[in-house]
C-alpha positions, 0 to 999 in steps of 0.5 A, spaced: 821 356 133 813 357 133 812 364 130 805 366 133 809 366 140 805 370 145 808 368 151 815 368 155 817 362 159 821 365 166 820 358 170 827 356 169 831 363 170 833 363 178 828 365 182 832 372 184 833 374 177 826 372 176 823 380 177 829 383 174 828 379 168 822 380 167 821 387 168 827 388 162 824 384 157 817 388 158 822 394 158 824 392 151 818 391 148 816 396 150 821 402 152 817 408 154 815 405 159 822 408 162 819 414 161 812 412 163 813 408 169 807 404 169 811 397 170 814 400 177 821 402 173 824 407 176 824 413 171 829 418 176 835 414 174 840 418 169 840 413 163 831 413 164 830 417 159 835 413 153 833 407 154 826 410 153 827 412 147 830 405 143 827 401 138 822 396 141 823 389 140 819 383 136 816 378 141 820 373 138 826 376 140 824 377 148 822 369 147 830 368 144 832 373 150 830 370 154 832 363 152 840 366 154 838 369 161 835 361 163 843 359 160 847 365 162 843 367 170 845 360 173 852 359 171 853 366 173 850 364 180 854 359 181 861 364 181 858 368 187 854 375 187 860 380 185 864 378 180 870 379 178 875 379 172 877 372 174 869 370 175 868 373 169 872 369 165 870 363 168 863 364 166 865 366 160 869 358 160 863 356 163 858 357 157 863 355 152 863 348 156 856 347 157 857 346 148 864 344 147 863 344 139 859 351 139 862 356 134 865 362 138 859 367 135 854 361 138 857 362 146 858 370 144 850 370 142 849 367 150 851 373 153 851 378 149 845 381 153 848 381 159 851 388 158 845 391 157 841 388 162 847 391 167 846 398 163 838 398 165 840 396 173 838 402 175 832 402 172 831 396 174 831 398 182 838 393 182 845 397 182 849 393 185 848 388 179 854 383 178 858 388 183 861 391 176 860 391 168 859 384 164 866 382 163 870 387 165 867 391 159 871 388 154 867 387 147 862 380 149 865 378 141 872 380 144 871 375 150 869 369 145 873 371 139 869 371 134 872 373 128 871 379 125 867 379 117 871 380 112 872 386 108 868 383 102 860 381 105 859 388 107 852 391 105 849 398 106 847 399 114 843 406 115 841 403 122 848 403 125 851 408 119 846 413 122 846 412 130 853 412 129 853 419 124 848 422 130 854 421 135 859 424 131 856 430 130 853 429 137 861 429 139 863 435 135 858 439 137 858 438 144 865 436 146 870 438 141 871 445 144 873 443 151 877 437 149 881 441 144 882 447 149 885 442 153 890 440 148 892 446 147 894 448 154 898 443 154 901 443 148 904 450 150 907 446 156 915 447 155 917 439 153 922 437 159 922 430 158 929 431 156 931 432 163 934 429 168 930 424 173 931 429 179 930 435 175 923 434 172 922 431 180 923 438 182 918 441 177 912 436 178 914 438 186 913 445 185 907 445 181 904 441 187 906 447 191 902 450 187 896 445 187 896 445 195 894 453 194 889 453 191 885 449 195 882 443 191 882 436 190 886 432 187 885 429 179 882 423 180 882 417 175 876 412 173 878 406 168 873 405 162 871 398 165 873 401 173 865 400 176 867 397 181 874 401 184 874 407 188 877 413 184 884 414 186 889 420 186 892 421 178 899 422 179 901 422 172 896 428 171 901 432 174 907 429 171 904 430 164 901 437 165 908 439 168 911 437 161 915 431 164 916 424 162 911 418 166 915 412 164 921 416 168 916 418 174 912 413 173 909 413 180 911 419 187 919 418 189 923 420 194 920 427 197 914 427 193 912 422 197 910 425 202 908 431 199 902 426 195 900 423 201 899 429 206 896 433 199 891 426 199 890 427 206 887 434 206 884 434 200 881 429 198 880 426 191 875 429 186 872 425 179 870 432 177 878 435 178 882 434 172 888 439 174 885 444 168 883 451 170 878 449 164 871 449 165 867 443 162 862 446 158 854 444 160 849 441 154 842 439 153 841 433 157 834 428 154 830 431 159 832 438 157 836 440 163 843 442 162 848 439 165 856 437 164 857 432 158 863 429 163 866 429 170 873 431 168 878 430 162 884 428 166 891 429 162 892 421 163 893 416 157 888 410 160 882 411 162 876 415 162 880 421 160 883 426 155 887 421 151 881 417 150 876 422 148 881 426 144 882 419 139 875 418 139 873 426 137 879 424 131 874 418 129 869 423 130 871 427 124 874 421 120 867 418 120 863 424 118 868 425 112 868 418 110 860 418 110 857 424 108 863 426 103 863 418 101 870 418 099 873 411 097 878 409 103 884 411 099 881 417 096 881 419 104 888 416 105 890 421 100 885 427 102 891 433 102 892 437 109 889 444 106 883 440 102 877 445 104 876 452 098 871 457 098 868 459 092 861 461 089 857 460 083 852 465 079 845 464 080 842 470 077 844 477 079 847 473 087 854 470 087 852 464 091 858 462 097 860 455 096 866 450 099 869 444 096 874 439 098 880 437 093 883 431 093 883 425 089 879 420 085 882 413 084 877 409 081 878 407 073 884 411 074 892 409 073 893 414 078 889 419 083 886 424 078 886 430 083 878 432 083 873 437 087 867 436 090 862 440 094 862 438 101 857 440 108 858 445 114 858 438 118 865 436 113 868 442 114 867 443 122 870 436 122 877 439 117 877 444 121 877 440 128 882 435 125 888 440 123 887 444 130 887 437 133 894 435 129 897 442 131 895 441 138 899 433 138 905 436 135 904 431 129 909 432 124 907 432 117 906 425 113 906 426 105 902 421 102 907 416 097 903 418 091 900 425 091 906 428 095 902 432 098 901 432 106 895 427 109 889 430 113 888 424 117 895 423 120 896 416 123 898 419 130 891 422 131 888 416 133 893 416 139 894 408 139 899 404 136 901 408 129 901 402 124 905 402 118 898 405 114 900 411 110 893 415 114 888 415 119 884 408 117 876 406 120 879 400 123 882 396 128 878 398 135 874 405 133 867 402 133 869 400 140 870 406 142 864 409 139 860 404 143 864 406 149 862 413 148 855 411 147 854 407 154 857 413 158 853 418 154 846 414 155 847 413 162 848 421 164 841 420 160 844 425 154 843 421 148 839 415 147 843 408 146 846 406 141 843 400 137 847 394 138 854 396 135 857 390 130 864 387 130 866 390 124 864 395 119 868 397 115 870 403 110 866 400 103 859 399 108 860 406 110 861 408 102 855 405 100 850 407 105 852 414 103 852 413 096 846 410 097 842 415 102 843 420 097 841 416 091 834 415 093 830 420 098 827 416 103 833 412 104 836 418 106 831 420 111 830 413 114 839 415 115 837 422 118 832 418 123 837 413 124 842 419 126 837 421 131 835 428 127 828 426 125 823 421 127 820 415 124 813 421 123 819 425 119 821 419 114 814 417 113 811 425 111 817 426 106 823 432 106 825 433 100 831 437 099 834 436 106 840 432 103 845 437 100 845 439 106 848 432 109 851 428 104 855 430 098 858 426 093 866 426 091 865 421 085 858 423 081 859 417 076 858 412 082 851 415 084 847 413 078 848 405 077 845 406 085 840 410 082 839 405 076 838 399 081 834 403 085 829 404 080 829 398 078 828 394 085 823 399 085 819 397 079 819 390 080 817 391 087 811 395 084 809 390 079 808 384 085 804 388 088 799 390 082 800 382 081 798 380 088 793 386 088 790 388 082 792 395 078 787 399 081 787 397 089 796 397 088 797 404 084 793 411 084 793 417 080 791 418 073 798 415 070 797 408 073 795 405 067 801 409 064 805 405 069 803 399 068 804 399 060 810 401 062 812 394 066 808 390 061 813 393 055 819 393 059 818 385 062 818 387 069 813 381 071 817 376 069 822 378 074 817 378 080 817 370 081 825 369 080 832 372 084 833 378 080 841 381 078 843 388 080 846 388 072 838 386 071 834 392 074 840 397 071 838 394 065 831 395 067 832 401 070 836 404 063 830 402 058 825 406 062 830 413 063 823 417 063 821 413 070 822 416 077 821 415 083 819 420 088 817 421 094 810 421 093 810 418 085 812 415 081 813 419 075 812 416 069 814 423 064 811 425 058 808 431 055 802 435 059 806 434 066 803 440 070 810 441 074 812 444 067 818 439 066 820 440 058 826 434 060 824 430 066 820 431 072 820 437 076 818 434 084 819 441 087 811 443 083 809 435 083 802 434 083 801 427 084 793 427 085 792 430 078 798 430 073 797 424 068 804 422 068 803 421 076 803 413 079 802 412 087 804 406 091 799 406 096 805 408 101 806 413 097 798 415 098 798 414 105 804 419 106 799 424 102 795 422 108 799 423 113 801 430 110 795 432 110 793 430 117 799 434 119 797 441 116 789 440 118 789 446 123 795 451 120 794 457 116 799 460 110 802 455 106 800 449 110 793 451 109 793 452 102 797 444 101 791 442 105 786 445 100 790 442 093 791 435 096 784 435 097 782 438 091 787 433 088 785 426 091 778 427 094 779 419 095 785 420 099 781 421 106 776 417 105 781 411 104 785 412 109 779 413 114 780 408 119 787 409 120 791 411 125 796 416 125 801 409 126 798 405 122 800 410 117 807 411 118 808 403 119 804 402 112 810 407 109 815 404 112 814 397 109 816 401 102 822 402 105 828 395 104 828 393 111 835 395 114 832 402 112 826 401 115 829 399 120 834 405 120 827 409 119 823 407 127 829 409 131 825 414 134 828 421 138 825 424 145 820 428 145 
């Protein structure tokens, strides 16, 4: 395809979806126009706000939407203007006929933007968009069976692993507490399921005498994919709070038949009833109004309610451990119930608080050798959720085979099928849940949407994404932007010391080769540019021609025109342990440092324009800039920065003079690996 494409061929899209389309593809590629209006979207719409704030597409990438709409619009024409599940299928059906020997991931790759346009419809001016969701709801990757990956082609995904953290954390902050109450009411309701069929019937009809009194509505459900079904009455609501059993009194029976009927009659049903005399507590929405984060969390097993936003908190929590903790998947299967310590450690005359978690390392070990490491706020709150959760189901111990000691993450957490798995697993259908949750919390304009959520992602790419954000500092930041905690300005300017404040490492040893290869990527990068470039236009500061010395002796030049091996850029890395790379420099450390480092480098009083060990990338200059730029105007410490940038770099402005502010920021992101670039230009609201 011709990559200097700049137009967009709409002439075979039906003449009805023509506008539709067109508006969404300009909404793609340009956001903010959700926010902004400018192309008549209607920027009043509850999600109006989320899905001003993704990521813009390529040009390329309209073109390629726009090649699926011309394939999938006419086929879904031909089955009517509201679909149901079975038109639904048969357009699935339909589009792997039209090429019968196309992989199921080619047919998938056709409708998998039919959901998002449907998400948009209310922007778009067109609610009524299909009468319903997209296949039922049901993953497109799911309808056309695409094979999930193997547990072996995983790479680190900062994009996905860092929206997907944001709404772990976004859930516990926000949900955990309502759902956690409502757990608890319930599991102080005495268990009648042992009792006879006439015996909980005449509970469940007290309790709706009860219910008559107060005046209220009746719980409603609503199924996750029910878009296009009235709410209805829940009757299982009333036999679960009432401690009874739902498969003895699966639906109202002899009197209380009567009884539903009339209550249904005179009070009508409710989305925002649940049965709880609970409230659900109100959080900052995109527009900074307050409002509930969900209508009601009804004690029912399907649907939109308690059981599915309980199993999702579990997942929450597993995750937010998983990540910033960067256990191994065994090693999180063998995190013992009562894992969290509290201690302190000696700085000066001050005993400094600190919690760590013990558990057990597997790796090189013939058994888990138990070890413990210190763990974030974030980590401990999600224990923490997770033990009161566990309390609340009811869960019985389950003792891990090896350690003897009983698990954290007890299978049952999930509240699906318990598998014959010794714990709690990231697998199976979790990532689906977290793009459910995505949907329902972007459109009630509380979150931005998420990035298109993958098939898999297992344990080993959470880990590695982890341990690599702590490794290297920007790689950090671009997650931290991804989470939806910073912009892409924040990752560009450059944060240092936010990550022990996030991620922390259970196995210390399996950072430094990540940091080895990180090195060495980042010295080969450095000599094709100054191969391209020349010494002077690719490196400042007065230690580039210690640098290049350095490059030269070490060979990295060769390395620049052939596949280079990660055991090749550790050995690179190893032969130069004097050589770092900061967020401003790269350091090559020597004697007369003005940071004052006796051993190695100290970045927190780095002076990258003066010291004669300091070697900037041209991004990395740019980040000075922009720096710069953002302290003009400040007094104090911000000033003062100004002042000795300036003094330091007076060639700094000058260089940068005709740049924008952008222009700065997308310069320092092309430094950064493309996943993480791509992590770092997911932007928040401001």
């Amino acid at each position: 395809m011709n990559q200097s494409v700049r137009n967009i061929e709409f002439a075979d899209i039906p003449v009805r979806w023509r506008h539709v389309v067109k508006d969404w593809i300009l909404l793609r590629l340009n956001p903010t126009l959700a926010r902004t209006g400018a192309s008549g979207l209607d920027t009043s719409a509850p999600n109006a706000l989320a899905l001003a704030a993704a990521a813009p597409v390529s040009m390329m990438t309209a073109v390629a939407y726009a090649l699926t709409f011309k394939v999938t619009l006419p086929i879904i024409d031909a089955h009517g203007t509201v679909l149901t599940a079975a038109g639904w299928r048969s357009v699935a059906q339909a589009i792997e006929d039209r090429s019968p020997g196309n992989a199921p991931l080619t047919s998938a790759t056709y409708a998998l933007q039919l959901p998002a346009l449907w998400k948009a419809r209310h922007v778009l001016g067109a609610p009524e968009m299909f009468g319903g969701r997209p296949f039922g709801g049901e993953s497109v990757m799911k309808v056309f069976k695409v094979p999930e990956r193997g547990p072996n082609t995983e790479r680190p995904n900062p994009e996905i692993c860092g929206a997907v953290l944001g709404l772990s954390l976004w859930i516990m902050d926000h949900c955990a507490e309502d759902i956690l109450t409502r757990r608890e009411h319930l599991a102080q309701v005495p268990d009648r399921t042992h009792l006879s069929r006439p015996e909980q019937l005449a509970v469940v009809m007290d309790d709706l005498r009860r219910w008559r009194e107060t005046g209220r509505a009746l719980p409603a459900t609503v199924g996750l994919r029910g878009d296009t079904v009235d709410p209805a009455p829940s009757w299982a609501t009333f036999v679960k709070m009432a401690g009874c059993s739902n498969k003895v009194l699966k639906n109202p029976v002899g009197p209380a038949v009567a009884v539903w009927a009339d209550l249904r009659r005179e009070r009508g049903v409710s989305v925002t009833e649940d049965g709880f005399d609970l409230p659900i507590q109100p959080v900052p929405a995109l527009d900074g109004s307050l409002r509930p984060w969900t209508d009601g969390l009804i004690a029912t097993r399907y649907g939109n309610g308690l059981d599915y936003w309980t199993s999702l908190l579990a997942f929450a929590c597993a995750y937010v451990v998983a990540l910033l903790t960067t256990v191994r998947d065994r090693e999180f299967a063998a995190l013992p119930d009562d894992c969290i310590r509290a201690g302190s450690y000696e700085r000066g005359d001050t005993d400094v608080p600190v919690t760590r978690m013990r558990g057990f390392l597997v790796k090189n070990v013939p058994e888990p050798r138990p070890a413990t490491w210190v763990v974030s706020e974030d980590v401990v709150r999600a224990v923490q959720i997770i033990k009161r959760l566990k309390k609340a189901l009811h869960l019985a111990p389950r003792v891990h085979p090896t350690t003897g000691e009983e698990i954290l993450f007890h299978p049952g957490l999930g509240l699906g099928k318990v598998t014959k798995t010794d714990s709690m697993v990231l697998q199976f259908e979790w990532l689906r849940r977290f793009e459910r949750a995505g949907e329902i919390l972007s459109d009630r304009g509380l979150i931005a949407a998420l990035p298109e959520l993958p098939t898999w992602l297992s344990h080993r790419t959470i880990r590695i994404t982890g341990v690599q954000c702590y490794a290297s500092q920007p790689w950090g930041d671009a997650l931290a932007a991804a989470q939806g905690h910073w912009s892409s300005r924040k990752v560009a300017e450059g944060y240092y010391g936010h990550l022990p404040n996030s991620v922390y490492i259970a196995d210390p040893e399996s950072v430094e080769e990540v940091r080895q290869v990180v090195l060495g990527q980042t010295l080969v990068d450095v000599a094709a540019d100054i191969t391209e470039l020349g010494l002077s236009d690719a490196i400042g500061g007065r230690g580039a021609q210690r640098l290049d010395d350095t490059l030269i002796r070490s060979d990295a030049y060769k390395l620049i025109n052939e596949p280079v091996t990660g055991k090749q850029l550790v050995k690179l890395a190893k032969g130069n342990k004097n050589v770092v790379a900061g967020t401003f420099t790269i350091c090559v450390f020597g004697p007369g440092g003005l940071c004052g480092g006796v051993t190695e480098a100290n970045f927190r009083l780095c002076r990258p324009g003066a010291c004669k060990n300091s070697a900037m990338t041209k991004g990395q200059r740019a980040r000075q800039e922009l720096a710069r730029r953002e302290h003009i105007g400040r007094e104090g410490i911000f000033e003062r920065a100004r002042k000795k940038i300036e003094a330091d770099m007076p060639q700094l402005k000058p260089e940068f003079e005709s740049f924008t502010d952008p222009e700065l920021i997308e310069l320092i992101l092309t430094e950064l690996p493309g996943s993480y670039a791509a992590a770092a230009r997911r932007q928040v609201v401001a």
